[in-house]
Each structure stands twice: as C-alpha cells, then as structure tokens.
C-alpha positions in Angstrom: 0.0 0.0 0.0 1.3 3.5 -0.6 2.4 5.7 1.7 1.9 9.8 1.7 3.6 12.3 3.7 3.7 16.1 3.6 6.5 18.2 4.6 6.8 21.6 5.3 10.9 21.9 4.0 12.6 24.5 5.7 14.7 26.8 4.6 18.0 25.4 3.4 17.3 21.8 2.8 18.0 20.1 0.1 15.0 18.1 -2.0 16.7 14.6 -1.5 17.9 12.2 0.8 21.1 11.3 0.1 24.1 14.0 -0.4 25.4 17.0 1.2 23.5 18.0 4.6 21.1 19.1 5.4 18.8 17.1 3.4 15.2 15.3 3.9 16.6 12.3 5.6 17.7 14.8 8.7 14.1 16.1 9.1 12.9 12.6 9.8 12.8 8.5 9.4 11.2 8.1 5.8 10.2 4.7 4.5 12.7 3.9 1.7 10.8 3.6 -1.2 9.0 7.4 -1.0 10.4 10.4 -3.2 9.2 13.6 -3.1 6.9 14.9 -6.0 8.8 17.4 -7.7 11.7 19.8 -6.0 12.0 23.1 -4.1 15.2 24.5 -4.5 17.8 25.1 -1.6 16.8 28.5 -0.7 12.8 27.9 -1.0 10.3 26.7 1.6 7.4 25.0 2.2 5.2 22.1 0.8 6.4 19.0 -0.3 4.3 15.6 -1.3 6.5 12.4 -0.4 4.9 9.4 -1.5 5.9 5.5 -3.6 2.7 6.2 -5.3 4.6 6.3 -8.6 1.2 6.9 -10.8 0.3 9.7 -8.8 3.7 11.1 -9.4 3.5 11.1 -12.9 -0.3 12.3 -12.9 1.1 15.5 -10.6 4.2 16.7 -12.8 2.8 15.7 -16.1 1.6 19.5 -17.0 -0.9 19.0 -19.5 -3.2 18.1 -16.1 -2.5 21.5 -15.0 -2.5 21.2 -11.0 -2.5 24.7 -9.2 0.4 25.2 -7.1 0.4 28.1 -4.8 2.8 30.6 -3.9 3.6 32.8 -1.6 6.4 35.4 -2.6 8.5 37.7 -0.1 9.3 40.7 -3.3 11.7 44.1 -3.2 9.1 46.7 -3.4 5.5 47.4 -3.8 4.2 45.4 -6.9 1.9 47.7 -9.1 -1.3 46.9 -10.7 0.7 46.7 -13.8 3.4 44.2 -12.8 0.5 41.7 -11.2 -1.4 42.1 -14.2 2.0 41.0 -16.3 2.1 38.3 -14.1 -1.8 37.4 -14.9 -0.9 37.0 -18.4 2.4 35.9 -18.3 6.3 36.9 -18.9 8.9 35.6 -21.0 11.4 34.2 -19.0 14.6 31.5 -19.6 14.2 27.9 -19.2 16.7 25.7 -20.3 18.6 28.4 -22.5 15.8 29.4 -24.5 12.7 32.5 -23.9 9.8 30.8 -22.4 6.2 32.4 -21.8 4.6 31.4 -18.7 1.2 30.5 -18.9 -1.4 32.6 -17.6 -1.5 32.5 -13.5 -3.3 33.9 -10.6 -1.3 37.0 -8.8 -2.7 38.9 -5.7 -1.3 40.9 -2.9 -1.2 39.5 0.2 -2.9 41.7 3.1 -2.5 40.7 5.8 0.4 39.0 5.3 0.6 35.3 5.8 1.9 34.7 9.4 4.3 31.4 8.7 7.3 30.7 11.0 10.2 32.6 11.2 13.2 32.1 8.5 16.5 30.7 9.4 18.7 33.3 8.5 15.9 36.3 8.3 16.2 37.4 4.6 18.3 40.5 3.9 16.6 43.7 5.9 16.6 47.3 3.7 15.5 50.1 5.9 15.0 51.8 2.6 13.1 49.5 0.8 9.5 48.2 1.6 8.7 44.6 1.1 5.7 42.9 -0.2 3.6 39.5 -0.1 2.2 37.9 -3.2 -0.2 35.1 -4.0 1.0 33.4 -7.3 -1.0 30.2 -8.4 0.6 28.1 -11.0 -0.2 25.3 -13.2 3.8 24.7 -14.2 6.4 24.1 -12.2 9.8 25.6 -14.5 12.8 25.6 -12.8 12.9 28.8 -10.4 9.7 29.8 -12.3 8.1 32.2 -9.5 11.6 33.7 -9.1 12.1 34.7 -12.5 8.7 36.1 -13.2 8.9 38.3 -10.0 12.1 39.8 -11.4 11.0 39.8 -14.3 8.3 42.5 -13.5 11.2 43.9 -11.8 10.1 43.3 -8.3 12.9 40.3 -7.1 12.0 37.9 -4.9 13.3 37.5 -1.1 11.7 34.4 0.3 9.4 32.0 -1.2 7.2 29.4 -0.1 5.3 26.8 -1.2 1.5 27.0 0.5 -0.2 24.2 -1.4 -0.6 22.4 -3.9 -5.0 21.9 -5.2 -6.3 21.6 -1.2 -3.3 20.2 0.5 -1.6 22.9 1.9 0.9 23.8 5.2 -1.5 25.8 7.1 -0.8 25.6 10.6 2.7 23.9 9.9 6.2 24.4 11.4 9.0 24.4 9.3 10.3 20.7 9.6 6.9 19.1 10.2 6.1 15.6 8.6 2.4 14.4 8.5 1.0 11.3 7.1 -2.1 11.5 5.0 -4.4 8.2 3.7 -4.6 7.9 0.2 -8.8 9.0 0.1 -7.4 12.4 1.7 -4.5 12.9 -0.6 -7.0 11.9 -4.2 -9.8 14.3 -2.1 -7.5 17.1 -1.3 -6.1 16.9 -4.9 -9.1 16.8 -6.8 -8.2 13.0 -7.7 -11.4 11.1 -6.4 -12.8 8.4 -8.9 -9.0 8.7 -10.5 -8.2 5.3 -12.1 -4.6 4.4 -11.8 -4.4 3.3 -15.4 -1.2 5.1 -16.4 1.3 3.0 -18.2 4.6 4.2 -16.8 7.7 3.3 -19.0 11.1 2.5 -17.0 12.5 6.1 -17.6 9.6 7.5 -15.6 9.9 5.0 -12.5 11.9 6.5 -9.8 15.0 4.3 -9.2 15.0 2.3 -5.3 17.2 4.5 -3.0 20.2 2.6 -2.2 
C-alpha cells in the first residue's frame, strides 16, 4: 500500500535524501521507497508531497493536467497593478537556454500577510526598501519559475514558499513538520477522487529504489 507524507521543508534543505546536509533524511525516518513529488530548490520553503505512489507522481508533474500550485512570494518593493497584471498574463522568461512564456496565473497581494514561522537566517533587511507578499497560483512548475517572473516584472524575490498544492496545503505547519495523510485524503484534497490508476509508466519514468 502506498504511503503519503507532507513536509513543510525548511529553509536550506536540500529536495533529496542522500548528499550534502542538510537534506530530507535529517528532518525525519522516511520509509525507503517514497520520493518527493517534484523539488523546491535550496533557498525555498514549504510544501512537499512524499509518496511511492509512482502513478500519482507522474499524474502530478505531467503539466498537460495543469494542477494549481500556490505561492507565496516575499518581493523588493511594492508590486503595481501593472506588474500583477504582467504576471496574470504571463512573462517571457529563460528555461533551459531558451525564452519561455509562462502560462497565464493567478497574482494577488497579500494583506494581511501570511503569518508562517520565522526564517532561518531572516532574509536581507533594507530600511529603505518596503517589502511585499504575493499570491501566485501556478499550473507549471519551470525551474525557479516564481523567481524569475517576480524579477521579471522587476520586483525580485526575497523568500518563497510553497503554500499548497489543489487543497493540501501547510497551514498551521512548522517548518520541519512531517504528517501522514491516507490515500482517500491525498486523491480528495487533490481533486483525484474516482481517479483510475491506469497510467502505463515506462522504466525512464519509474523512480529508481534508493540505495
């Protein structure tokens, strides 16, 4: 039977287990088939799915299912109505050498501002310079994708963090804090119910035992 775990990943840690500290396997005792769905890079925070559900895997990162993930984006500055409507529409950005444009997303400004825990270390402090929460909901996952669009719009981003992903989310997290979900809540949360596990996954999309 399958096994799913969410993580709220601190800052710092890497999206692996085995390698250079810190990494997941120093947050907790994972079972040694689970790998997490996707990545969050080094310096981001937040959600992460861990599962051996390897059909679920695929079904999440496969974008032409278009899954919302939600952001929430520490930016330099005050974002204007013009910059969030950029964002709406999307902004051509680099991916793998070449201009990308991101599909259309959600943008917002956050007020209040999300209360999560505090970062380890605090990001840089500009007396100067005001800083600003953002929503941003996404149905692509690009490599540094909410980073590059903020600065793209020309308000960089400071601290991100994953807040969910459909209706699983960290509310009410720490940083650091593993929970195990049933499979009916994970397909509920994710908009999965009546999802038939049909997918015929070819050896280059299996992920390979941990040794």
């Amino acid at each position: 039977m399958a096994r799913y775990f969410i993580l709220y990943k601190p800052f710092g840690v890497l999206t692996q287990f085995t390698g250079e500290e810190p990494t997941l396997a120093s947050l907790g005792a994972f079972p040694k088939e689970v790998y997490p769905v996707g990545r969050l890079d080094k310096d981001s925070e937040g959600l992460l799915l861990i599962t051996d559900d390897k059909v679920l895997n695929h079904h999440l990162l496969n974008p032409r299912f278009g899954h919302q993930r939600t952001y929430w984006a520490q930016v330099e500055g005050i974002p204007t109505p013009e910059a969030l409507a950029k964002l709406r529409s999307g902004v051509t950005i680099r991916v793998d050498g070449r201009d990308y444009k991101t599909k259309p997303t959600l943008a917002k400004i956050l007020d209040p501002i999300p209360e999560l825990p505090e970062r380890t270390p605090p990001i840089r402090y500009r007396a100067s310079i005001p800083t600003t929460w953002i929503e941003l909901t996404l149905i692509e996952g690009k490599n540094r994708q909410v980073r590059k669009m903020t600065a793209a719009v020309g308000f960089p981003t400071l601290r991100l963090v994953r807040f969910s992903m459909e209706k699983i989310n960290i509310k009410g997290m720490k940083a650091g804090e593993i929970l195990e979900l049933d499979e009916n809540t994970v397909y509920h949360q994710l908009g999965l119910t009546g999802f038939a596990k049909t997918v015929d996954l070819s050896k280059k999309n299996r992920n390979p035992r941990r040794s």
